[in-house]
C-alpha positions, 0 to 999 in steps of 0.5 A: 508493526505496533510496539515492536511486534516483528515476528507477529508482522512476519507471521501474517506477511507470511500467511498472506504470502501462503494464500496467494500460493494456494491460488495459484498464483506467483505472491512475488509477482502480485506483490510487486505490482500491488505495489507498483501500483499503489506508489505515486510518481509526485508529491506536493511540498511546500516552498516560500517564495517571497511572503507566500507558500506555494504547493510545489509538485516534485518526483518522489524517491524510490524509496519514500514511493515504498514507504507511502504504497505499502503504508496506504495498503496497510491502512487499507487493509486495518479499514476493512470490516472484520465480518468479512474477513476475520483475520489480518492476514485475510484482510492484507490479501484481499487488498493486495490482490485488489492493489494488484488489479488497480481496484484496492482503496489505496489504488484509487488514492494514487490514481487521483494524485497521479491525475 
C-alpha cells in the first residue's frame, strides 16, 4: 500500500484471492503456508559487549515473522517482469503460489537464513 491507497491494495488481494478459487484450490490454506513458509525463526541483532559488536541470533516474534514474510513476498512479487504477468494481482498469485510450494524468491531467502 503506496500513499494510503487501501482499497486499491484490497482490490488485487482480493483478485488474487479470486484466482486461487478458480484453480480450485482453498486461497486460505495456500495463504497461510505461503506464509509459514516465507517467515524465518531467527534474526541477527547487534549487541555491544565490552568495546566490540557482536551479530547475536535471537527468536523472532509471531508478529515481526508476519511483517518481514508478507513484505519479502510483496518484494517478490514488485521484482517479477511485467511481460509476463501483466498485472499485480498476477504477479502476487504466482509468487504466492511459488512461496506456498517452497520455490518462490523469498522462499529461498528464508531458507538460507534458516540454515
Amino acid at each position: 500500500m503506496i500513499s494510503g491507497e487501501k482499497s486499491v491494495s484490497e482490490k488485487i488481494v482480493y483478485q488474487m484471492l479470486d484466482e486461487l478459487k478458480k484453480k480450485e484450490e482453498d486461497p486460505v490454506r495456500v495463504l497461510r503456508q505461503a506464509i509459514d513458509n516465507a517467515s524465518p525463526n531467527y534474526e541477527v541483532k547487534p549487541r555491544r559487549l565490552g568495546g566490540a559488536s557482536y551479530l547475536v541470533p535471537i527468536e523472532v516474534r509471531r508478529d515481526r515473522k508476519l511483517f518481514l514474510a508478507l513484505n519479502w513476498i510483496i518484494e517478490a512479487a514488485k521484482a517479477r517482469s511485467n511481460k509476463e504477468f501483466h498485472s499485480f494481482s498476477k504477479k502476487l498469485l504466482a509468487e504466492i503460489v511459488e512461496a506456498s510450494k517452497n520455490q518462490g524468491q523469498e522462499s529461498q531467502k528464508n531458507n538460507q537464513l534458516k540454515n
